[in-house]
C-alpha positions, 0 to 999 in steps of 0.5 A, a space after each residue: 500500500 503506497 497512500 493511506 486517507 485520513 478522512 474527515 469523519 465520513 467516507 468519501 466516495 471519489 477516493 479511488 480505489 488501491 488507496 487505504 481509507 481510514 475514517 478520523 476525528 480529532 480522538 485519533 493518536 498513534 496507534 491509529 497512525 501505526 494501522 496505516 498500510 500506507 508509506 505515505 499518509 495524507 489527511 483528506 477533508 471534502 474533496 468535493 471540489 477537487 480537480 480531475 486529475 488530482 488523484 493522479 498527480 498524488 499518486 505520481 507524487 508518492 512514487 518519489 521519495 520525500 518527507 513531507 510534499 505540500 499540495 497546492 489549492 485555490 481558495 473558494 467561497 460559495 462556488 466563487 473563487 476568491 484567490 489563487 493562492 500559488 504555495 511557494 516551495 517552503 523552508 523547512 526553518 518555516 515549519 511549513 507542515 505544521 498549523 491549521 491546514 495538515 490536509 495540504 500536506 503528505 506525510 512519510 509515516 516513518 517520519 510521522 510517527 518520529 514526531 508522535 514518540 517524542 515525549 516532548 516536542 521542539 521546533 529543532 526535533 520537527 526540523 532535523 526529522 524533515 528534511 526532504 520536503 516536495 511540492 506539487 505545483 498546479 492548483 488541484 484543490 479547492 479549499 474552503 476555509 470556514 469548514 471544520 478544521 482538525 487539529 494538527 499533531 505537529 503543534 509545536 509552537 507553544 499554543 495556550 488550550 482551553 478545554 470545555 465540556 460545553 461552549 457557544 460560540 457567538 462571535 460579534 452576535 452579542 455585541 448589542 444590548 437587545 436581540 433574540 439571541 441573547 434573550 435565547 442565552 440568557 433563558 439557556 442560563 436561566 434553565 439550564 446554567 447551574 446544572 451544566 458548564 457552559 461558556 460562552 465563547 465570542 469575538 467582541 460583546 457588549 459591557 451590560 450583556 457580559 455582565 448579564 451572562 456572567 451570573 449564569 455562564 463563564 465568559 471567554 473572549 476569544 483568542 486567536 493564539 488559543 487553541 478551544 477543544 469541546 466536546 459540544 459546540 452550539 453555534 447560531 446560523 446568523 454566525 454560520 461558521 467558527 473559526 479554526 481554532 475551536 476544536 469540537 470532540 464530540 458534537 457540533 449543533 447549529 442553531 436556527 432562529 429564523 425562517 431562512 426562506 423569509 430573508 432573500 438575501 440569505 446564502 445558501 451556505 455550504 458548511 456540512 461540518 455540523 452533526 445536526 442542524 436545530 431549529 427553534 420551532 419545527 416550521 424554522 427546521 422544516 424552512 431550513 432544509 433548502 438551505 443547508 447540505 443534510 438530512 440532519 434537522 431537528 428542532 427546540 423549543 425556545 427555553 424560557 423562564 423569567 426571573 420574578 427579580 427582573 420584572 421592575 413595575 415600570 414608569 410611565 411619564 408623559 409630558 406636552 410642550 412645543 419645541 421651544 428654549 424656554 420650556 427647557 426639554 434638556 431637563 427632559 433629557 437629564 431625567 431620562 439619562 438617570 433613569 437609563 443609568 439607574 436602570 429603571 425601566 419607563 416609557 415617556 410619552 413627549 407630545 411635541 410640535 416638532 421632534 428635537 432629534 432625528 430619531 423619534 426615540 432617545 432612551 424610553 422617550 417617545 417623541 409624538 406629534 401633538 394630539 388633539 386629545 392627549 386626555 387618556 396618555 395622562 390618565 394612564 400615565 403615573 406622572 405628567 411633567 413640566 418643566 419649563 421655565 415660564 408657565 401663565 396657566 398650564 392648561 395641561 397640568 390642571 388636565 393632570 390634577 383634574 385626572 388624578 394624575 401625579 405632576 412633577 414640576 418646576 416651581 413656577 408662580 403659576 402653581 402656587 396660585 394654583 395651590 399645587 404642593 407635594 401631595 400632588 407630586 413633586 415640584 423640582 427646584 431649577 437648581 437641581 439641574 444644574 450639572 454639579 447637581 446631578 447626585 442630588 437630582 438622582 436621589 430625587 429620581 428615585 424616590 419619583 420611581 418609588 412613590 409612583 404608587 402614591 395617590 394624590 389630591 386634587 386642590 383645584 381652586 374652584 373660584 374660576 367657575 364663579 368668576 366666568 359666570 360673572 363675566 359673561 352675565 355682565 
């Protein structure tokens, strides 16, 4: 026997025959190397876009003598080659059969195995054992780089290994503060985080969602110079590949968290190296299978379950003013950032006759165009705010107090005569928001947010009705 294939854990069928085949994973050692018929071993992964003659310039290769022989390979993306990469002849000082890519390479099983007996293994002991290195020159390969990648015996470089029972791996997909996924994460934690290990394994995150994930799972930034070995690796079709340097034991699952056929823009991925393919829901496994090379589906019903600590009561405010320097929105703003900075969870409907910001939405505000009858958003809401600088009669405050709806204002002349006071709110100081009374402002924040509950009463000074009729007798 001249060749033996390692092959990517399954058989492939355009191996011609006369060449040993021997089906591998990442458990393989040396004793399974030792089993190799072949003088020459060769570690195969899809070799579904291999040239014609590919299998005749190996063979014409193995008949010569060497050491080691690299293979070159165009490199290709959804059937579109990007580049061409032409492999110069390497040195042997440059260690050109070790790294990521062992299937580019023929190895003389001799000399292998010189390097698996060693108990340690050096840089000087890899380069005196191959010394004769050959090279095939023409294109014959197309490689793929996103598939799954094996790990090489002949690491020797001094490589950092994380070993994990479970990871996830999430790439950029947490770097944001809302979408499914991390929802999906979260109730993963939730459920099922103090039962097993779980880490979660990503390219750049956001602070709060780091912070969120850390009371349920241990979290990694991954590292290029590391190597991750695990025995079960969760990805999510938005990811749709992991890099080279997470090695999976056992199983390798994708998520599907999507009907793929309702996004047109989707491509029709070739990553086979998954052990199943998992939708959300049947109809998101059942849209998928156009869409991915296997029979492999199944589905899971999004996990979930909600921790009672995390429901806040939330805070509904609504304000009504004109765009305009005197009614001073900026104390708006300075409100709603401590708000946000306190995590209190509200929504503040701003009626408006034109939006100060290009986006309707700043934190929980809500800018609105004016309505003719904002009557039932101050009846829901548990407090109405002004906080202007200059108020004649503030027909929307005395709709508020005539609601029974809580007020937080400046202290305006206006209120006084109108005889509002604490027990119908708060009334601000326009000190409090100067910038060096930002504390002193928050504490006043919060005890809004925790006395929303507290009903109040109404003083409207009915002596108007008297005075109207007199006018209008006259």
């Amino acid at each position: 026997m001249i060749l033996t294939a390692f092959l990517l854990n399954k058989e492939e069928k355009n191996i011609p025959e006369g060449i040993e085949k021997i089906v591998w994973n990442e458990e393989t050692r040396k004793e399974d190397i030792e089993k190799a018929s072949g003088k020459y071993l060769m570690f195969v992964k899809n070799l579904e876009n291999i040239e014609e003659d590919f299998w005749d310039q190996i063979l014409e290769k193995v008949q010569t003598e060497f050491d080691v022989c690299t293979i070159n390979y165009t490199i290709e993306v959804d059937r579109k080659t990007l580049s061409t990469e032409k492999l110069e002849p390497p040195e042997i000082q440059r260690k050109p059969y070790k790294g990521s890519y062992i299937w580019s390479f023929i190895f003389k099983k001799e000399k292998l195995l010189e390097i698996l007996e060693k108990e340690e293994v050096t840089d000087e002991i890899v380069d005196s054992t191959f010394t004769y290195v050959n090279y095939i020159e023409k294109p014959i390969y197309h490689h793929i780089p996103t598939e799954r990648v094996i790990h090489n015996f002949l690491y020797t470089d001094e490589k950092e290994e994380v070993r994990r029972k479970n990871i996830i791996y999430m790439g950029t997909y947490c770097n944001g503060q809302f979408n499914g996924y991390i929802t999906w994460l979260n109730n993963i934690g939730r459920c099922f985080g103090e039962e097993f290990p779980i880490t979660i394994l990503y390219d750049k995150i956001y602070p709060p969602t780091k912070k969120a994930f850390e009371r349920y799972f241990e979290v990694l930034e991954r590292k290029e110079d590391t190597l991750y070995i695990t025995n079960r690796l969760i990805t999510t079709y938005s990811t749709y590949y992991y890099p080279k340097n997470i090695l999976t034991k056992e199983d390798s699952y994708l998520f599907i968290h999507g009907n793929m056929c309702d996004y047109p823009s989707s491509r029709k991925y070739k990553y086979d190296n998954y052990t199943k393919y998992i939708g959300v829901s049947k109809i998101s496994a059942e849209k998928a299978k156009d869409y991915f090379p296997t029979e492999e589906y199944d589905y899971i019903i999004n996990p979930i379950q909600i921790d009672e600590s995390e429901v806040k009561p939330h805070l509904k405010l609504v304000s009504a003013l004109r765009n305009d320097p005197i009614k001073k929105i900026e104390r708006i703003h300075q409100i709603a950032t401590i708000l946000d900075e306190e995590e209190i969870p509200y929504t503040w409907n701003v009626f408006i006759d034109s939006c100060p910001y290009d986006s309707n939405v700043y934190g929980g505000l809500i800018y609105r165009r004016s309505v003719q009858n904002p009557l039932p958003y101050i009846k829901d809401a548990d407090y109405f705010v002004q906080l202007s600088n200059s108020e004649a009669c503030s027909y929307s405050v005395m709709e508020a107090l005539s609601l029974n709806t809580k007020v937080i204002l400046t202290p305006l002349e206006c209120y006084e005569e109108m005889k509002v006071d604490s027990s119908q709110g708060f009334l601000l100081p326009f000190e409090i928001f100067e910038k060096d009374k930002k504390e002193e402002l928050r504490e006043v924040v919060k005890r809004i947010y925790k006395e929303k509950e507290r009903p109040m009463t109404s003083h409207l000074n009915p002596s108007m009705w008297e005075k109207y009729k007199e006018l209008f007798e006259k």
